[in-house]
N, C-alpha and C positions, 0 to 999 in steps of 0.2 A: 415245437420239439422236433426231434430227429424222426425220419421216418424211419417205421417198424418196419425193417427186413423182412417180414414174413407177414404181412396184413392180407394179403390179397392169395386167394386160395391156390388160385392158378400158377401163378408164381412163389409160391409155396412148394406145390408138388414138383414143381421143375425144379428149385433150386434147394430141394432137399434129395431128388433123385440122385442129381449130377453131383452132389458132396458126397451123398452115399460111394455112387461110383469111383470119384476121386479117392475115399478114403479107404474105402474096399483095396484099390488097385494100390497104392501107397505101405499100406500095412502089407499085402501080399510081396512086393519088390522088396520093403525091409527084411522079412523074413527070410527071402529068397537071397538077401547081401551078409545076411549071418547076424544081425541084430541080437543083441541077447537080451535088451532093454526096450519097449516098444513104447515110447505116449502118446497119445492121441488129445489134444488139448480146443476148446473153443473159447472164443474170446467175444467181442463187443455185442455181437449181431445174434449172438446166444440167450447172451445177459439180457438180450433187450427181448427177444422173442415172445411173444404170448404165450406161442403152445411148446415152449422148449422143453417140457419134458416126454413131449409126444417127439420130437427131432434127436434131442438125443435118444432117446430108443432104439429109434432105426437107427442111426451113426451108429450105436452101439455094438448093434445088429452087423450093419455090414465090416465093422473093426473088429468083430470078433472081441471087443474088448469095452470097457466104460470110458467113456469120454468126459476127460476134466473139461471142467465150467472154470476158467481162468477167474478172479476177481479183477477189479481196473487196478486197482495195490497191487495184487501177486502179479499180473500182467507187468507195472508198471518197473517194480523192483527186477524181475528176471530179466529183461532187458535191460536195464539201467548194468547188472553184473556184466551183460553179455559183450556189450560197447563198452566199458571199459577196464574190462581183459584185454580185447582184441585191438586198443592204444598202446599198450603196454605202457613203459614207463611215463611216457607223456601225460597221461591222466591218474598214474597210481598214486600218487601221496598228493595230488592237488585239489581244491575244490572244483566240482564236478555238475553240470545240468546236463540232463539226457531227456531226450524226448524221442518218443516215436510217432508217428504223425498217419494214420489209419486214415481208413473209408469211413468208419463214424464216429471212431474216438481220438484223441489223441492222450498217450500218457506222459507226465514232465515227471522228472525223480532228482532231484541235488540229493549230493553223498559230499564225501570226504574221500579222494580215491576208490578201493573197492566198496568201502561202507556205503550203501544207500541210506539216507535220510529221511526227508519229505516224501512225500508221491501225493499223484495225483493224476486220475481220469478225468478230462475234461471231453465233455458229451460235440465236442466239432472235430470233422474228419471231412478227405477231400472231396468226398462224395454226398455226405448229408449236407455240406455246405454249397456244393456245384446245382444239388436239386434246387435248394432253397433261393440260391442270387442268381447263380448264372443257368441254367433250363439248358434250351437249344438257343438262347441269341447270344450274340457278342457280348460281352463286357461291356457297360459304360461305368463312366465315374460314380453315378448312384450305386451301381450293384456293388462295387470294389470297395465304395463306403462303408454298404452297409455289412457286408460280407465280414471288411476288417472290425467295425462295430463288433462285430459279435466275438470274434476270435479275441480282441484287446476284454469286452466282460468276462467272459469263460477264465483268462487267466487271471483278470483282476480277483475272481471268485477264488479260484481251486489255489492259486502258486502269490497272492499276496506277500506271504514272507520267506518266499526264496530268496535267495541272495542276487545282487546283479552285479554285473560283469564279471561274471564268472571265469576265472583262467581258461577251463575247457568246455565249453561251448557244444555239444554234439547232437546229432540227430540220426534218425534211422529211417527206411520207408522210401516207397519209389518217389516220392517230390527229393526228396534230399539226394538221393542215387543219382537222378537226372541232372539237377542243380550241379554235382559232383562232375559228371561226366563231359558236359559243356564246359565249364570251367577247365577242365582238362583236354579239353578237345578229342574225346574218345572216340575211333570209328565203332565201336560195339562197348557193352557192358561189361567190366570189365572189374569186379573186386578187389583183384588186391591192388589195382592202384587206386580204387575209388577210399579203401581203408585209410582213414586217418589221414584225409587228404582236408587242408585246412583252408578255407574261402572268404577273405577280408568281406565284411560286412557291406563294404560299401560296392564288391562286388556282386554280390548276391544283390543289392538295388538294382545294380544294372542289368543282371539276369534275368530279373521279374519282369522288367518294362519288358526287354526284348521278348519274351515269354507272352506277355499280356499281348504284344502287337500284332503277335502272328497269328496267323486263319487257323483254323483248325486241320486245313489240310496239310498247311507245312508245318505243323507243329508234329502231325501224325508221321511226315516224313523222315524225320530227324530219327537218324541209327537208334540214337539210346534212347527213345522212347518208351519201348515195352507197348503189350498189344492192350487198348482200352486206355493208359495213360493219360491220351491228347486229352481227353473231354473232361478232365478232372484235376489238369496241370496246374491251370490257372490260381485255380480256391487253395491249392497245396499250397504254389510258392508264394502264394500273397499270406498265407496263415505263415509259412517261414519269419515272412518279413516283419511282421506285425510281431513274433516271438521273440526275434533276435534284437525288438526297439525295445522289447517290454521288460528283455532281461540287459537289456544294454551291453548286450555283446557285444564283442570286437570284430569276432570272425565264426564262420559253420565249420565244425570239422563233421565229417562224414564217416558213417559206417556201415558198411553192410552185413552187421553179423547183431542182428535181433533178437527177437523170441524164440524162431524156429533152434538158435545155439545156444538159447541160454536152457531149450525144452530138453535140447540133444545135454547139455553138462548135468543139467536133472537128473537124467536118465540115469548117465554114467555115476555117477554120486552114489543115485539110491541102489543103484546092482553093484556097488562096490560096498555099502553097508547093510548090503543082504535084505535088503527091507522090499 
Protein backbone atom coordinates (compact mmCIF):
# COMPACT_ATOMS: atom_id res chain seq x y z
CA UNK A 1 0.00 0.00 0.00
CA UNK A 2 0.89 3.68 -0.22
CA UNK A 3 3.08 4.88 2.35
CA UNK A 4 1.55 6.88 5.34
CA UNK A 5 2.58 10.52 5.02
CA UNK A 6 2.98 10.79 8.58
CA UNK A 7 4.21 7.31 10.06
CA UNK A 8 7.42 8.27 11.37
CA UNK A 9 7.43 10.89 14.23
CA UNK A 10 10.20 13.04 13.24
CA UNK A 11 9.02 13.64 10.13
CA UNK A 12 5.75 14.28 11.38
CA UNK A 13 6.71 17.18 13.38
CA UNK A 14 8.74 18.64 10.64
CA UNK A 15 6.08 18.37 8.07
CA UNK A 16 3.34 19.53 10.14
CA UNK A 17 5.36 22.49 11.57
CA UNK A 18 6.28 23.73 7.91
CA UNK A 19 2.30 23.28 6.68
CA UNK A 20 1.50 25.05 9.81
CA UNK A 21 3.84 27.88 8.75
CA UNK A 22 2.78 27.77 5.04
CA UNK A 23 -0.69 27.94 6.03
CA UNK A 24 -0.46 30.53 8.75
CA UNK A 25 1.45 32.76 6.17
CA UNK A 26 -0.99 31.96 3.17
CA UNK A 27 -4.25 32.88 5.19
CA UNK A 28 -2.53 36.03 6.64
CA UNK A 29 -1.35 37.39 2.70
CA UNK A 30 -5.18 36.50 1.60
CA UNK A 31 -6.43 38.58 4.27
CA UNK A 32 -4.02 41.24 3.80
CA UNK A 33 -5.20 41.04 -0.52
CA UNK A 34 -9.00 41.69 0.78
CA UNK A 35 -10.30 38.07 0.46
CA UNK A 36 -13.78 38.11 1.64
CA UNK A 37 -14.09 34.30 1.31
CA UNK A 38 -11.13 32.24 2.83
CA UNK A 39 -10.86 27.88 2.55
CA UNK A 40 -8.44 26.09 3.77
CA UNK A 41 -8.90 22.55 2.28
CA UNK A 42 -6.58 19.04 2.73
CA UNK A 43 -6.62 16.25 0.49
CA UNK A 44 -4.84 12.72 0.06
CA UNK A 45 -2.17 12.86 2.64
CA UNK A 46 -5.03 13.92 5.27
CA UNK A 47 -7.29 11.27 4.33
CA UNK A 48 -4.53 8.76 4.79
CA UNK A 49 -2.93 10.19 8.15
CA UNK A 50 -3.28 8.22 11.38
CA UNK A 51 -3.21 10.97 13.61
CA UNK A 52 -5.28 13.51 11.26
CA UNK A 53 -7.34 14.64 13.77
CA UNK A 54 -4.42 15.72 16.02
CA UNK A 55 -2.96 17.75 12.33
CA UNK A 56 -5.81 19.11 11.62
CA UNK A 57 -6.02 20.98 14.99
CA UNK A 58 -2.93 22.70 14.73
CA UNK A 59 -3.70 23.60 10.88
CA UNK A 60 -6.70 24.71 12.24
CA UNK A 61 -4.88 26.48 14.85
CA UNK A 62 -2.46 28.25 12.75
CA UNK A 63 -5.59 29.08 9.88
CA UNK A 64 -7.42 30.68 12.32
CA UNK A 65 -10.07 28.67 10.67
CA UNK A 66 -11.23 24.65 10.34
CA UNK A 67 -9.79 22.85 7.74
CA UNK A 68 -11.91 20.79 5.01
CA UNK A 69 -10.79 17.10 4.74
CA UNK A 70 -11.57 16.95 0.75
CA UNK A 71 -13.19 13.41 -0.01
CA UNK A 72 -11.12 11.58 -3.24
CA UNK A 73 -15.12 12.23 -5.01
CA UNK A 74 -15.46 16.00 -3.78
CA UNK A 75 -11.63 16.32 -4.68
CA UNK A 76 -12.24 14.53 -7.82
CA UNK A 77 -15.54 16.42 -9.10
CA UNK A 78 -14.07 20.15 -8.24
CA UNK A 79 -11.38 19.75 -10.42
CA UNK A 80 -13.07 17.93 -13.06
CA UNK A 81 -15.41 21.61 -12.96
CA UNK A 82 -12.24 23.65 -12.70
CA UNK A 83 -10.50 22.07 -16.32
CA UNK A 84 -13.38 22.32 -17.90
CA UNK A 85 -14.43 25.83 -17.38
CA UNK A 86 -10.92 26.86 -18.11
CA UNK A 87 -11.48 24.93 -22.11
CA UNK A 88 -14.08 26.74 -22.70
CA UNK A 89 -16.07 25.71 -25.53
CA UNK A 90 -13.85 22.97 -26.58
CA UNK A 91 -14.92 20.66 -23.73
CA UNK A 92 -18.48 22.34 -22.87
CA UNK A 93 -21.13 20.00 -24.54
CA UNK A 94 -18.64 17.21 -25.35
CA UNK A 95 -17.82 14.00 -23.56
CA UNK A 96 -15.12 14.83 -21.08
CA UNK A 97 -12.19 12.54 -18.96
CA UNK A 98 -10.20 14.64 -16.39
CA UNK A 99 -7.68 13.55 -14.25
CA UNK A 100 -5.47 14.98 -11.80
CA UNK A 101 -2.47 13.00 -11.26
CA UNK A 102 -1.00 13.86 -7.22
CA UNK A 103 1.93 12.60 -4.96
CA UNK A 104 -0.25 9.84 -3.87
CA UNK A 105 -3.58 9.84 -5.53
CA UNK A 106 -4.71 10.41 -8.64
CA UNK A 107 -8.39 11.33 -9.42
CA UNK A 108 -10.08 10.32 -13.10
CA UNK A 109 -13.88 12.00 -13.40
CA UNK A 110 -15.84 11.63 -17.12
CA UNK A 111 -18.77 14.14 -17.38
CA UNK A 112 -20.85 15.29 -20.22
CA UNK A 113 -19.25 18.92 -20.67
CA UNK A 114 -19.64 20.80 -17.25
CA UNK A 115 -21.64 17.72 -15.74
CA UNK A 116 -19.33 15.49 -13.84
CA UNK A 117 -20.27 11.85 -13.94
CA UNK A 118 -18.08 8.96 -12.81
CA UNK A 119 -15.19 9.78 -10.22
CA UNK A 120 -12.81 8.09 -8.87
CA UNK A 121 -9.49 8.15 -6.53
CA UNK A 122 -7.20 5.77 -7.43
CA UNK A 123 -4.67 5.25 -4.48
CA UNK A 124 -1.12 5.79 -7.22
CA UNK A 125 0.47 9.18 -7.34
CA UNK A 126 4.10 10.20 -8.58
CA UNK A 127 5.56 9.97 -5.42
CA UNK A 128 3.96 6.70 -3.72
CA UNK A 129 4.76 5.18 -6.85
CA UNK A 130 8.71 6.69 -7.38
CA UNK A 131 9.27 5.21 -3.52
CA UNK A 132 7.90 1.91 -4.49
CA UNK A 133 9.73 1.20 -8.28
CA UNK A 134 12.20 3.58 -8.79
CA UNK A 135 14.07 4.65 -4.97
CA UNK A 136 17.57 6.33 -5.72
CA UNK A 137 18.45 4.04 -8.95
CA UNK A 138 17.92 4.42 -12.56
CA UNK A 139 15.02 3.07 -14.14
CA UNK A 140 15.35 -0.39 -15.69
CA UNK A 141 12.59 -2.15 -17.76
CA UNK A 142 11.66 -4.36 -14.65
CA UNK A 143 10.88 -1.22 -12.51
CA UNK A 144 8.89 0.61 -15.56
CA UNK A 145 6.99 -2.81 -15.72
CA UNK A 146 6.08 -3.07 -12.79
CA UNK A 147 5.42 0.40 -11.89
CA UNK A 148 2.93 0.48 -15.22
CA UNK A 149 1.48 -2.97 -13.69
CA UNK A 150 0.14 -1.22 -11.11
CA UNK A 151 -1.09 2.03 -12.53
CA UNK A 152 -2.95 -0.15 -15.79
CA UNK A 153 -4.88 -2.45 -12.11
CA UNK A 154 -5.77 0.81 -10.03
CA UNK A 155 -7.62 1.95 -13.35
CA UNK A 156 -8.69 -1.42 -14.38
CA UNK A 157 -10.30 -1.28 -10.53
CA UNK A 158 -11.72 2.38 -10.05
CA UNK A 159 -12.56 3.79 -13.98
CA UNK A 160 -13.74 0.10 -15.70
CA UNK A 161 -16.76 1.72 -17.24
CA UNK A 162 -15.57 4.89 -18.39
CA UNK A 163 -15.80 5.66 -21.70
CA UNK A 164 -12.71 5.42 -24.20
CA UNK A 165 -11.61 7.66 -26.61
CA UNK A 166 -12.94 10.31 -25.21
CA UNK A 167 -13.24 13.59 -27.50
CA UNK A 168 -11.39 15.57 -24.56
CA UNK A 169 -8.76 13.96 -23.04
CA UNK A 170 -7.28 16.36 -20.00
CA UNK A 171 -5.17 16.21 -17.16
CA UNK A 172 -3.96 18.53 -14.50
CA UNK A 173 -0.66 18.31 -12.08
CA UNK A 174 3.15 19.06 -12.51
CA UNK A 175 3.82 15.69 -14.74
CA UNK A 176 1.13 17.11 -17.27
CA UNK A 177 2.47 20.91 -16.85
CA UNK A 178 5.96 19.58 -17.72
CA UNK A 179 4.72 17.21 -20.48
CA UNK A 180 2.99 20.50 -21.72
CA UNK A 181 5.90 22.85 -21.56
CA UNK A 182 8.40 20.50 -23.55
CA UNK A 183 6.10 20.09 -26.12
CA UNK A 184 5.95 23.77 -26.45
CA UNK A 185 9.31 24.29 -26.01
CA UNK A 186 8.90 26.77 -23.01
CA UNK A 187 11.94 28.76 -21.57
CA UNK A 188 9.78 28.98 -18.20
CA UNK A 189 6.44 27.96 -16.87
CA UNK A 190 4.10 29.51 -18.38
CA UNK A 191 -0.12 29.00 -18.16
CA UNK A 192 -1.73 30.51 -20.26
CA UNK A 193 -0.01 28.87 -23.10
CA UNK A 194 0.21 25.71 -21.18
CA UNK A 195 -3.95 26.00 -20.93
CA UNK A 196 -5.72 23.77 -23.30
CA UNK A 197 -2.60 23.13 -25.14
CA UNK A 198 -3.46 19.72 -26.88
CA UNK A 199 -0.34 16.80 -27.33
CA UNK A 200 -1.14 13.89 -29.93
CA UNK A 201 -0.65 10.68 -28.01
CA UNK A 202 2.00 9.39 -29.85
CA UNK A 203 3.74 12.55 -28.88
CA UNK A 204 3.55 12.13 -25.35
CA UNK A 205 5.37 8.33 -26.22
CA UNK A 206 8.03 10.15 -27.33
CA UNK A 207 8.24 12.40 -24.44
CA UNK A 208 8.27 9.65 -21.92
CA UNK A 209 11.25 7.86 -23.52
CA UNK A 210 13.19 11.05 -23.82
CA UNK A 211 12.19 11.71 -20.16
CA UNK A 212 12.88 8.13 -18.97
CA UNK A 213 16.67 8.43 -20.66
CA UNK A 214 17.91 11.43 -19.04
CA UNK A 215 20.17 11.41 -15.64
CA UNK A 216 18.55 13.04 -13.02
CA UNK A 217 20.80 15.74 -13.36
CA UNK A 218 19.63 17.02 -16.61
CA UNK A 219 16.33 16.28 -16.09
CA UNK A 220 16.61 18.78 -12.89
CA UNK A 221 18.29 21.21 -15.45
CA UNK A 222 15.45 21.62 -17.77
CA UNK A 223 13.78 25.40 -17.21
CA UNK A 224 10.18 23.95 -16.61
CA UNK A 225 11.08 21.51 -14.16
CA UNK A 226 9.79 23.00 -10.96
CA UNK A 227 12.11 22.59 -7.70
CA UNK A 228 11.75 18.59 -6.45
CA UNK A 229 10.00 17.50 -9.84
CA UNK A 230 13.25 15.65 -11.41
CA UNK A 231 13.06 12.64 -8.99
CA UNK A 232 9.41 11.99 -9.38
CA UNK A 233 9.04 12.83 -13.42
CA UNK A 234 9.69 9.44 -14.39
CA UNK A 235 6.50 7.49 -12.33
CA UNK A 236 4.34 10.72 -13.47
CA UNK A 237 4.79 10.51 -17.22
CA UNK A 238 4.85 6.74 -17.33
CA UNK A 239 1.33 6.74 -15.27
CA UNK A 240 0.31 9.50 -18.19
CA UNK A 241 1.10 6.94 -20.62
CA UNK A 242 -0.24 3.84 -19.24
CA UNK A 243 -3.84 6.46 -18.87
CA UNK A 244 -3.87 7.77 -22.09
CA UNK A 245 -3.53 3.55 -23.66
CA UNK A 246 -6.07 2.60 -21.01
CA UNK A 247 -8.67 5.29 -22.17
CA UNK A 248 -7.35 5.01 -25.75
CA UNK A 249 -6.97 8.58 -26.29
CA UNK A 250 -5.87 10.33 -29.18
CA UNK A 251 -4.21 13.12 -27.60
CA UNK A 252 -3.38 15.15 -23.63
CA UNK A 253 -4.81 18.32 -23.54
CA UNK A 254 -3.32 20.29 -20.42
CA UNK A 255 -4.44 22.57 -17.75
CA UNK A 256 -3.22 24.38 -15.27
CA UNK A 257 -6.25 25.58 -13.32
CA UNK A 258 -6.98 22.50 -10.62
CA UNK A 259 -8.32 22.29 -7.34
CA UNK A 260 -6.63 25.31 -5.81
CA UNK A 261 -9.75 27.20 -8.70
CA UNK A 262 -12.04 25.02 -8.46
CA UNK A 263 -11.53 25.87 -4.03
CA UNK A 264 -11.21 29.76 -5.15
CA UNK A 265 -15.08 29.27 -7.37
CA UNK A 266 -16.29 27.49 -3.97
CA UNK A 267 -15.51 30.25 -2.18
CA UNK A 268 -16.99 32.81 -4.41
CA UNK A 269 -20.22 30.67 -4.77
CA UNK A 270 -20.84 30.18 -1.28
CA UNK A 271 -20.09 34.20 -0.14
CA UNK A 272 -22.45 34.96 -2.94
CA UNK A 273 -25.21 32.70 -1.34
CA UNK A 274 -24.49 34.03 1.97
CA UNK A 275 -23.94 30.60 3.45
Amino acid sequence: GTADPFAQRGLLAEMVERACELVGGMVARARRAGAARIVVAATHAMRSAANRDEVLERLGRAAGMPVKVLSGEQEAALTYGAVVESLGQVAARQPCVVFDLGGGSTEVVSGLGRQAGRCASLPIGAVSLTERYLGDRPPTPGSIEGLEREVRAALEQGCASYPTDPPVFAGVGGTVTVLASLFLDLPRYDPVRIDGCTIPAAVVEALVDRLTRMTPEARSRLAVMGEGRADIITAGVHTVRVMLEFFRARALTASSQGLRYALARLAADEAAAGS
